[in-house]
PLY file of the C-alpha trace (Angstrom):
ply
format ascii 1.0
element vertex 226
property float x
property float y
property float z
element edge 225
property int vertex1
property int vertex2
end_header
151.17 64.66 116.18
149.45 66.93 113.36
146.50 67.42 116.08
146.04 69.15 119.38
143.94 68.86 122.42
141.24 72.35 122.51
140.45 73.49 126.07
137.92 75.90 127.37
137.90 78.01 130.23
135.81 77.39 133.29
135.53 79.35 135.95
138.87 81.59 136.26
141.23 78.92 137.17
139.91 75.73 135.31
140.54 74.23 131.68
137.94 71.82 130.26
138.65 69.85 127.50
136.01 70.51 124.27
137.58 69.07 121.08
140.85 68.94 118.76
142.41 70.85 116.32
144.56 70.09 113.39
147.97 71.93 112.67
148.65 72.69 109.33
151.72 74.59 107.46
151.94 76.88 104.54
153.73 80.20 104.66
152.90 80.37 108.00
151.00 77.78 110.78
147.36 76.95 111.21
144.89 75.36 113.69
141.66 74.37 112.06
138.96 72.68 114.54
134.89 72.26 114.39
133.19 76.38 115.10
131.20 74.62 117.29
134.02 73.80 119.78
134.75 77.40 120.18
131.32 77.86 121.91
130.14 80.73 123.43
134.08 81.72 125.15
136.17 84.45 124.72
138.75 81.90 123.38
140.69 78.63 123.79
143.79 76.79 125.32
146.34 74.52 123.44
149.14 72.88 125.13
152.22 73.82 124.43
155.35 74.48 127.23
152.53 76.60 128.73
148.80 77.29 128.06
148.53 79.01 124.72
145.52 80.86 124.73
143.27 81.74 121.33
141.21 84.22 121.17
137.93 84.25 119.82
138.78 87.07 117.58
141.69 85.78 115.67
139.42 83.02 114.21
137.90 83.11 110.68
134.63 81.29 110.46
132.80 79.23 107.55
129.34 79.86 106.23
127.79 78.21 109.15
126.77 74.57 107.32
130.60 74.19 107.13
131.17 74.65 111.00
134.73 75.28 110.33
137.03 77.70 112.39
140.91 78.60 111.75
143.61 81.30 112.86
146.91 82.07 111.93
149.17 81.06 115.14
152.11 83.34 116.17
155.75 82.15 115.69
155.89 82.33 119.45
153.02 79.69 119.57
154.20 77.79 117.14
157.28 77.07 118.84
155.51 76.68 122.29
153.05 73.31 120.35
156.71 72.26 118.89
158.35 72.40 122.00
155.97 69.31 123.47
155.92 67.44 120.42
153.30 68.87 118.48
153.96 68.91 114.33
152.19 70.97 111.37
150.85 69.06 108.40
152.35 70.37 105.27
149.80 71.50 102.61
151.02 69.15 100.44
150.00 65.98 102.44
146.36 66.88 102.39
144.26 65.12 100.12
143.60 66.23 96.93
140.88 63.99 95.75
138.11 65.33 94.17
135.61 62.74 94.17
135.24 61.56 97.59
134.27 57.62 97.51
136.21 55.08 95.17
135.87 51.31 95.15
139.57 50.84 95.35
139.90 54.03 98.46
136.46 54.12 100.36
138.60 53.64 103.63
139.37 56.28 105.92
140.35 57.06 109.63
138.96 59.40 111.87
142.09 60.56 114.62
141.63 63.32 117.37
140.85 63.17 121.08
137.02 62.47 121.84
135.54 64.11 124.69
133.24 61.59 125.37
132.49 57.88 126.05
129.04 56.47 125.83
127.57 52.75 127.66
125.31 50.26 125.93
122.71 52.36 126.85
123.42 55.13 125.25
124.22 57.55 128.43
127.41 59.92 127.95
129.90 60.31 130.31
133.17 63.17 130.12
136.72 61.79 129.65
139.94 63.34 129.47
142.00 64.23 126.24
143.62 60.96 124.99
144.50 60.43 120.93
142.01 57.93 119.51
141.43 56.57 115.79
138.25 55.08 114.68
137.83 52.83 111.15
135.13 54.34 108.80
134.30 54.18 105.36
133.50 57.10 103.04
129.29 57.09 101.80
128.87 55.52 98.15
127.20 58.54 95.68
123.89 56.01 96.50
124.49 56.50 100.40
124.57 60.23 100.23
121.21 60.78 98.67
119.34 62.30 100.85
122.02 64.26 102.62
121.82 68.04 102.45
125.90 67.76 101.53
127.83 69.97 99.12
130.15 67.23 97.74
132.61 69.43 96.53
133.07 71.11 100.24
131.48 68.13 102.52
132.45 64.85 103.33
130.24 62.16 104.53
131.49 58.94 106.35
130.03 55.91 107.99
131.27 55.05 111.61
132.33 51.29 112.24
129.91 50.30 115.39
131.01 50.93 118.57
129.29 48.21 120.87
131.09 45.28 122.00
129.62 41.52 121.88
129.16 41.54 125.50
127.20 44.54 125.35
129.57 46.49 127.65
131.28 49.45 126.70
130.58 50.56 123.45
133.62 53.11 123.70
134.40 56.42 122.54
131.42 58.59 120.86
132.11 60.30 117.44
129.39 62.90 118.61
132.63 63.92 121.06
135.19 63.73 118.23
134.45 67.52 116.83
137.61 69.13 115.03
139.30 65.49 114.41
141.12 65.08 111.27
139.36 62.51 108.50
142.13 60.62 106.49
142.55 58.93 103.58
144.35 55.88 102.37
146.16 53.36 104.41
149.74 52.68 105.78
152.26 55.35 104.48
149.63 56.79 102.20
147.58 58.67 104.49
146.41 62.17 103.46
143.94 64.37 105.93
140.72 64.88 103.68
138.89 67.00 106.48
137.93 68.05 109.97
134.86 66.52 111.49
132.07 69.04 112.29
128.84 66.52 112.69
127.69 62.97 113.65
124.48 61.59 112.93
124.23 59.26 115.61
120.97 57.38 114.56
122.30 56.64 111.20
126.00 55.92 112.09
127.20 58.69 110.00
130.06 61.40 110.40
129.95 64.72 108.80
132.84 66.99 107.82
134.89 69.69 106.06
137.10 69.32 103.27
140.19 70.87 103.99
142.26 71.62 100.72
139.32 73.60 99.39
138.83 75.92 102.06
142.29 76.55 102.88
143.12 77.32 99.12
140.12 79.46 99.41
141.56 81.29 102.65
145.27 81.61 101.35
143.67 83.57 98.26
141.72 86.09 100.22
144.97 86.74 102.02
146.78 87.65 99.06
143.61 89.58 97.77
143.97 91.73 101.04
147.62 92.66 100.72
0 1
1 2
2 3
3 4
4 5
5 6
6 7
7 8
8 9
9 10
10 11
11 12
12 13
13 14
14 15
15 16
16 17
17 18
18 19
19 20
20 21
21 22
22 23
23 24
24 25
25 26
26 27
27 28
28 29
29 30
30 31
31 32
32 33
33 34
34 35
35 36
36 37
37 38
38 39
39 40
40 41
41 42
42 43
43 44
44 45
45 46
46 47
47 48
48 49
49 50
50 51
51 52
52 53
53 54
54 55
55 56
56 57
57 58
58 59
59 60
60 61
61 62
62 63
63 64
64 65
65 66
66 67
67 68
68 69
69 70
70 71
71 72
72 73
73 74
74 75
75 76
76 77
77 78
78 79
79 80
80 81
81 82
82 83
83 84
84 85
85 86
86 87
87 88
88 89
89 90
90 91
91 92
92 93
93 94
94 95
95 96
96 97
97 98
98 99
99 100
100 101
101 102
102 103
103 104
104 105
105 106
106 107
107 108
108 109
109 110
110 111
111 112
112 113
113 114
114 115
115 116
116 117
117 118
118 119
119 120
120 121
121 122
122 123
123 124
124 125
125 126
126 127
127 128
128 129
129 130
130 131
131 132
132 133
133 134
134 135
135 136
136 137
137 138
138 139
139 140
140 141
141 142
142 143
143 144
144 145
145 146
146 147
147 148
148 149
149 150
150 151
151 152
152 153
153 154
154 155
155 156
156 157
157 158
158 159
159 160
160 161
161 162
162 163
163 164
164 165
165 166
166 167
167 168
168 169
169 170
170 171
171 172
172 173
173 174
174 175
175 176
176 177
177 178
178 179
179 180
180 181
181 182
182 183
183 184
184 185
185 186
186 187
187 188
188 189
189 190
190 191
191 192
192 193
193 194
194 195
195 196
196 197
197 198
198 199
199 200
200 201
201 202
202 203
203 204
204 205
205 206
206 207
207 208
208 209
209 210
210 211
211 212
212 213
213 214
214 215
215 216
216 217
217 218
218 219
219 220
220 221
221 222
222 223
223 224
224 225
């Protein structure tokens, strides 16, 4: 898998699970996740063969209405993830679209591991990390008015309904999804468009990053500063 449980520390022997990242190759590997799922710690844990601690310091953050965090993992780390499974995304396989809804492509998938669950009446409860995909379908230009988006950054997607017809379960929570990856296309042809950072839970809506943008835009300040 291109995407990774995130942990957090609590207390000094504990791990609590907070959100997923995404694995991505160039030169070298990256994790991208949500800013938000960092929180307030000195860092995070990914599974690899061990633990692999992050610290807070090694991440770059967005302008904070992107909500996006990355860092540059260590070739010991890298081969830690690859050691259990874990893959990188080449940059070529993410999406390169530039307008984000057409009639013939409005489908996408939303894939990470939710930290939450919520009941028909709305009350959350915790769960442990297990992958999950939800069906969505990228806003029409008419949908998005209204939303405070930068469409050439941002991407905007509405969440198939969760409830069940007997009013049971209604199953995972996008609110809990932070730092999952957004694809595009169907079948072979799927291509990770973003990373969520938002849900609008009233409105059905997920918000998130685009991902070829900002990591072209990373890749050139590195090459600026050496």
């Amino acid at each position: 898998m291109v995407m990774t449980p995130i942990h957090r520390a609590v207390g000094s022997d504990a791990l609590d699970f907070e959100g997923t990242g995404i694995l991505i190759a160039t030169h070298c590997r990256w994790l991208f996740t949500a800013a938000h799922v960092l929180g307030e710690q000195a860092g995070v844990f990914l599974s690899g063969t061990k633990q692999v601690p992050i610290s807070r310091d090694r991440f770059g953050i967005s302008p904070p209405e992107l909500d996006l965090a990355y860092a540059e993992l260590s070739p010991e780390e890298v081969v830690s993830l690859e050691a259990v499974g874990q893959r990188f995304l080449p940059f070529e396989a993410l999406d390169a679209s530039v307008e984000e809804f057409s009639p013939e492509r409005n489908g996408c998938l939303i894939a990470g591991f939710p930290t939450k669950s919520v009941d028909v009446n709305g009350d959350e409860r915790k769960i442990w990390a297990q992958p999950t995909t939800l069906t969505s379908q990228f806003l029409t230009p008419r949908e998005r008015q209204g939303l405070a988006l930068k469409p050439e950054l941002q991407l905007a997607a509405k969440c198939a309904r969760l409830s069940d017809r007997t009013g049971k379960l209604k199953g995972f929570d996008p609110k809990g999804m932070s730092g999952s990856g957004i694809w595009r296309g169907a079948g072979g042809d799927l291509r990770l468009a973003g990373i969520v950072t938002d849900y609008d839970r009233k409105r059905g809506i997920i918000i998130g990053t685009r991902l070829r943008p900002m990591l072209q835009e990373i890749l050139r300040h590195l090459r600026e500063d050496t």
